[in-house]
C-alpha distance (Angstrom), angle and dihedral (degrees) to the residues before:
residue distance angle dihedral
X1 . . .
X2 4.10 . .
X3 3.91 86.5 .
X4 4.20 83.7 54.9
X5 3.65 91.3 50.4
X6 3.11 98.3 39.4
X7 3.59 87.7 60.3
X8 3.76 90.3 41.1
X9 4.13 81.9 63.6
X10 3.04 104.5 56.2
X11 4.28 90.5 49.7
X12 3.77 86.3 58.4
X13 4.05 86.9 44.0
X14 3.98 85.3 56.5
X15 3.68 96.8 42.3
X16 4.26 94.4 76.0
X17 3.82 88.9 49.8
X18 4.01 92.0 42.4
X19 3.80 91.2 57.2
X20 3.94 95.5 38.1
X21 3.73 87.3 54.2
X22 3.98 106.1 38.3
X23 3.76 118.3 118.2
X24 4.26 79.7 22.8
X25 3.46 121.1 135.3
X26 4.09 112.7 -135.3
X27 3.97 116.4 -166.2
X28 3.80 102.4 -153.3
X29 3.61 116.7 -173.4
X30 3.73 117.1 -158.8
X31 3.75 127.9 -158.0
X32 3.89 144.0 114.0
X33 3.77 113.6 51.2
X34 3.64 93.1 -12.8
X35 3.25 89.7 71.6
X36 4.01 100.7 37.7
X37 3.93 101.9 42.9
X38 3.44 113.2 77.3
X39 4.25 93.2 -151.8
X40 4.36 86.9 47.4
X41 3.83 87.2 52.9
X42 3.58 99.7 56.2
X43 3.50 95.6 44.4
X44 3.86 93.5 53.9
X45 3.58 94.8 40.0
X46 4.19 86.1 46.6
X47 4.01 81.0 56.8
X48 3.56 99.1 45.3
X49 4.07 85.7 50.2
X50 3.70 93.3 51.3
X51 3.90 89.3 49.4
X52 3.56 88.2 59.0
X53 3.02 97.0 39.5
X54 4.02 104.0 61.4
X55 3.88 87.6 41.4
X56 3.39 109.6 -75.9
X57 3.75 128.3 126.8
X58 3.87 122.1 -127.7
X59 3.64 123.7 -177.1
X60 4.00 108.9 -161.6
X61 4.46 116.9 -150.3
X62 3.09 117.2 -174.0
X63 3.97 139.7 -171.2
X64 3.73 128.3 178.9
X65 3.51 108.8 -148.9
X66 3.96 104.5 162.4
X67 3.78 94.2 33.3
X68 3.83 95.1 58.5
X69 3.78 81.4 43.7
X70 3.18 90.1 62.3
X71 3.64 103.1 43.6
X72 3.85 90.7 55.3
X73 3.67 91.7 53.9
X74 3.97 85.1 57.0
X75 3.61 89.7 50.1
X76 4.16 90.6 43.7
X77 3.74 90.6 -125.1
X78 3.80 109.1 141.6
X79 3.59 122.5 -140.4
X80 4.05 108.3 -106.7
X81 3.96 120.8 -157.0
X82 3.80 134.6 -154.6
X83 3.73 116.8 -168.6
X84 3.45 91.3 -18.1
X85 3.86 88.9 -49.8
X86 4.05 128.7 117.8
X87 3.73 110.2 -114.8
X88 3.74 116.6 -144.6
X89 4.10 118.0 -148.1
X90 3.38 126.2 -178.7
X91 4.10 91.5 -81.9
X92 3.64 92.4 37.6
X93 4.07 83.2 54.4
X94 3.53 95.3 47.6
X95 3.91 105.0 50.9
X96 4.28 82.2 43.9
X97 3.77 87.6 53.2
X98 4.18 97.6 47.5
X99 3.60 92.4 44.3
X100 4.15 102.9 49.9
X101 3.36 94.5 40.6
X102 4.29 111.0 23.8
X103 4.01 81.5 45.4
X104 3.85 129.8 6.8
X105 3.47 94.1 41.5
X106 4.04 100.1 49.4
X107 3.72 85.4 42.5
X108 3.71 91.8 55.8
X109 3.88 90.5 41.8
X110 3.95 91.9 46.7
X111 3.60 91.8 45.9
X112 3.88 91.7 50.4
X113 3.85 89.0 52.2
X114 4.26 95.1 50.3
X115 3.53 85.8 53.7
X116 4.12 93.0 61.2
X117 3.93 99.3 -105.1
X118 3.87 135.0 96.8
X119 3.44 130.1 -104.1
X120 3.94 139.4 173.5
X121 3.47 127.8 -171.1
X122 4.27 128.4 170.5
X123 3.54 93.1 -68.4
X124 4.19 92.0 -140.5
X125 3.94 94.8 -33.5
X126 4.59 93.8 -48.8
X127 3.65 82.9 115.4
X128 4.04 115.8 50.1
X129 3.77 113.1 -168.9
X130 3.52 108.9 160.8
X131 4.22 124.9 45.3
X132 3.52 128.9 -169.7
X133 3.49 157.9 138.6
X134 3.84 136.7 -108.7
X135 3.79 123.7 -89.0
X136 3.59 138.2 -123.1
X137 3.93 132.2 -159.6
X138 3.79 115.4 -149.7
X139 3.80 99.1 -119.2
X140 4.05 118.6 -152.8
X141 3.62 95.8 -81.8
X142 3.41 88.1 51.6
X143 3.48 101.0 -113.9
X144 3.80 122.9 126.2
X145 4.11 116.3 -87.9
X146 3.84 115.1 -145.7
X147 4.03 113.6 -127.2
X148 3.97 91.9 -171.1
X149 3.72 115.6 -131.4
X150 3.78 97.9 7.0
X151 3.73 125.4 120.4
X152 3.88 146.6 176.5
X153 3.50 125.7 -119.6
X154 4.66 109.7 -108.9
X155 3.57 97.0 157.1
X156 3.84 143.4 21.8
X157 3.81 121.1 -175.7
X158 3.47 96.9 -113.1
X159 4.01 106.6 -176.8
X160 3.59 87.2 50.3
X161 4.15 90.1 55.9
X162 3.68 90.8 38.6
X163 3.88 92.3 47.9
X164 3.46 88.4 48.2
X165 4.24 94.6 54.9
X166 4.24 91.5 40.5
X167 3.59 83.7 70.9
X168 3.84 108.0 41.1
X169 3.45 99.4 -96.1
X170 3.98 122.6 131.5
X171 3.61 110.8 -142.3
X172 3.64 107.9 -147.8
X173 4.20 115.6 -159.5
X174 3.70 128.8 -167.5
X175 3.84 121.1 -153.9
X176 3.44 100.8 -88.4
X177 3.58 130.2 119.9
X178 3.85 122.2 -170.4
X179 3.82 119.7 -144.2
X180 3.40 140.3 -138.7
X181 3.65 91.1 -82.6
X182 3.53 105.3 51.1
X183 3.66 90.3 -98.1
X184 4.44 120.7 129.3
X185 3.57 112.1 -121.9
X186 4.21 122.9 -155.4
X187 3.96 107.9 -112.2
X188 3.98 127.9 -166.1
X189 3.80 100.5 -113.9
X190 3.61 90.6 -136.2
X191 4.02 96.1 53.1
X192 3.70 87.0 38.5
X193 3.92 98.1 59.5
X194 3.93 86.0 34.7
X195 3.65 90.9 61.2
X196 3.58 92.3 43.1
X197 3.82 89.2 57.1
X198 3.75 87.0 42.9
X199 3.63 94.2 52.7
X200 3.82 102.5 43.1
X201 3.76 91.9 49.3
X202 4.27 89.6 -121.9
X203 3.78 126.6 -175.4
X204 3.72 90.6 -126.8
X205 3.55 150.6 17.9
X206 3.85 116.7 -151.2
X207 3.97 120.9 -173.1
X208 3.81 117.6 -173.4
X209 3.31 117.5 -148.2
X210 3.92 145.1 164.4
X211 3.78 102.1 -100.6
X212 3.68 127.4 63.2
X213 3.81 89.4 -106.4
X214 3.49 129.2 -77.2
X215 3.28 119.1 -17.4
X216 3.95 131.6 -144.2
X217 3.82 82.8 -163.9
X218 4.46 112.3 24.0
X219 4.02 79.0 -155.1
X220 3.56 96.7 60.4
X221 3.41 129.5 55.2
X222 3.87 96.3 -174.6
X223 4.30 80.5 67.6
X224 3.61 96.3 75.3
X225 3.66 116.4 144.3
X226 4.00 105.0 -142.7
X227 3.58 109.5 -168.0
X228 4.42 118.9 22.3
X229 3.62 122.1 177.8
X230 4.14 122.1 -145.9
X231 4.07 82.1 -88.4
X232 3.45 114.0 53.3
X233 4.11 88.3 39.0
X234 3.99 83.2 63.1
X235 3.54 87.7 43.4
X236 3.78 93.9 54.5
X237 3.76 94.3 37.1
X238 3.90 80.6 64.8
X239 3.57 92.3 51.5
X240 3.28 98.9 48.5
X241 3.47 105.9 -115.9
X242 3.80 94.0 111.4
X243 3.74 107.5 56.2
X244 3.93 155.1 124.2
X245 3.53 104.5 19.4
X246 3.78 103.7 0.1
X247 3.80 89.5 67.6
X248 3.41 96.9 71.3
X249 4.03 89.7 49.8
X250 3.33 88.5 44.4
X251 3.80 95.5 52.4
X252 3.86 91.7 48.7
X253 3.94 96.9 52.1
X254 3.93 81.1 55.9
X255 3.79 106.9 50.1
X256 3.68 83.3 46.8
X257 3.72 94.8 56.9
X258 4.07 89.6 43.0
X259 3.86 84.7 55.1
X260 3.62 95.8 53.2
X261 3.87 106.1 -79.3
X262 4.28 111.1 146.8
X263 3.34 91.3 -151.2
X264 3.93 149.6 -0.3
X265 4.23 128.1 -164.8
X266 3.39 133.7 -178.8
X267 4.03 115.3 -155.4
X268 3.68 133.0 168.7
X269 3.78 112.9 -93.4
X270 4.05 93.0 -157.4
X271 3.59 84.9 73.0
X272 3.89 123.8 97.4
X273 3.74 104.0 -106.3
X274 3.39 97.0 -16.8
X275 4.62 88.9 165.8
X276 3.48 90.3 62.1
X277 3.80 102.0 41.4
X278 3.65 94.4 48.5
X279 3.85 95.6 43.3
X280 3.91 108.3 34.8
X281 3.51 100.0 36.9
X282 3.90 134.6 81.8
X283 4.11 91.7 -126.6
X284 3.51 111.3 36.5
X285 3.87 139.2 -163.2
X286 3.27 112.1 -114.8
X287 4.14 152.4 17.2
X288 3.60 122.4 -44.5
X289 3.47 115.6 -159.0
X290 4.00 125.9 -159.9
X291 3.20 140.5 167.2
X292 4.63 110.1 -128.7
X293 3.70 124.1 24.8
């Protein structure tokens, strides 16, 4: 009986957040071990399914970092970097191209489906989501540094997204842009979903990652910081704390709040239902990231 109300808690916790949120669009970017373990998947896609399911509206990106690694190595193309930055040729483009969408993404849309909810991703490029154009790096003469095929996100179809979430339906994106002339174009996953935030005008901004957050101390989990404003993530970006590859996360959760974004968090994917926890429940999981106070 005290497991059952117990249980019966934690509903009633979930109910305030449930109606605050309804209607709500939620840009949920999924990557890391959420992506690569089979037991992490199904929990977060379980999540996302439940979200949709009670009336909220998730919007899945996705990336697939190690698995086009992978597929390149099989192909004996080696990655190639430009200030620190992947470059995408025509071969890079293509293997990127088969595996988000002729693999992850059907994965991620047939997964969705077992689990009793509705999902729709770009079905081989018939559905276009995201639109871009290619990216530059200043170099050190200050002249722009071609990266190839890679692109930033300037537009999203947005009534077609929205459409798709009004019914039930989880649209599920890959980081691909297409350009002006038809052409894809390789996006960061993190940019990518933070533009899609940006661009819909959604409550929140969730990035799921492989560490419990951020972390005062990367050695201890029992150091993570739980809520950062725009300031003291500068502050610890100076310090250190914040660097390598949480920069770039950190850096998207901002420009989405700038552009309108309530709220951004960044939570640990390995962890069992790690969406729900850190969203329906008084405590949380994770990082929240905003921009004042």
């Amino acid at each position: 009986m005290d497991d059952a109300i117990r249980k019966a808690e934690t509903l009633i916790e979930a109910l305030s957040y449930i109606r605050q949120f309804q209607g709500k669009l939620t840009v949920i970017k999924l990557g890391g071990s959420a992506m690569e373990d089979p037991a992490a998947l199904r929990a977060t896609l379980q999540d996302v399914v439940f979200m949709a399911t009670v009336g909220l509206r998730p919007v899945l990106v996705h990336g697939g970092g190690k698995p086009i690694d992978r597929a390149m190595a099989e192909a004996g193309l080696k990655p190639r970097k430009v200030l620190g930055r992947r470059y995408t040729d025509d071969a890079t483009l293509a293997i990127v191209v088969r595996v988000l969408l002729e693999e992850i993404n059907l994965e991620i849309e047939k997964h969705i489906r077992d689990l009793g909810g509705r999902a729709v991703g770009p079905h081989l490029g018939s559905i276009q989501y995201l639109f871009g154009e290619k990216m530059t790096l200043p170099g050190p003469d200050g002249k722009p540094v071609d990266l190839g095929r890679v692109g930033t996100v300037t537009r999203v179809d947005a009534a077609l997204i929205r459409d798709f979430c009004a019914s039930g339906v989880v649209p599920v994106i890959p980081s691909l842009a297409v350009d002006a002339d038809g052409g894809w174009l390789n996006v960061n996953a993190d940019t990518a979903a933070a533009a899609v935030a940006a661009l819909l005008g959604a409550e929140k901004l969730v990035l799921l990652t492989d560490t419990p957050g951020i972390l005062r101390n990367r050695q201890d989990p029992q150091s993570l910081l739980t809520s950062l404003n725009a300031a003291q993530v500068q502050s610890l970006i100076e310090q250190k704390v914040i660097d390598e590859g949480m920069i770039p996360k950190v850096e998207a959760c901002l420009d989405s709040l700038r552009a309108g974004v309530k709220k951004t968090h960044i939570i640990d994917g390995r962890l069992k239902h790690s969406l729900l926890l850190e969203i329906y429940t008084d405590r949380g999981v994770g990082s929240e990231i905003i921009l004042g106070k």
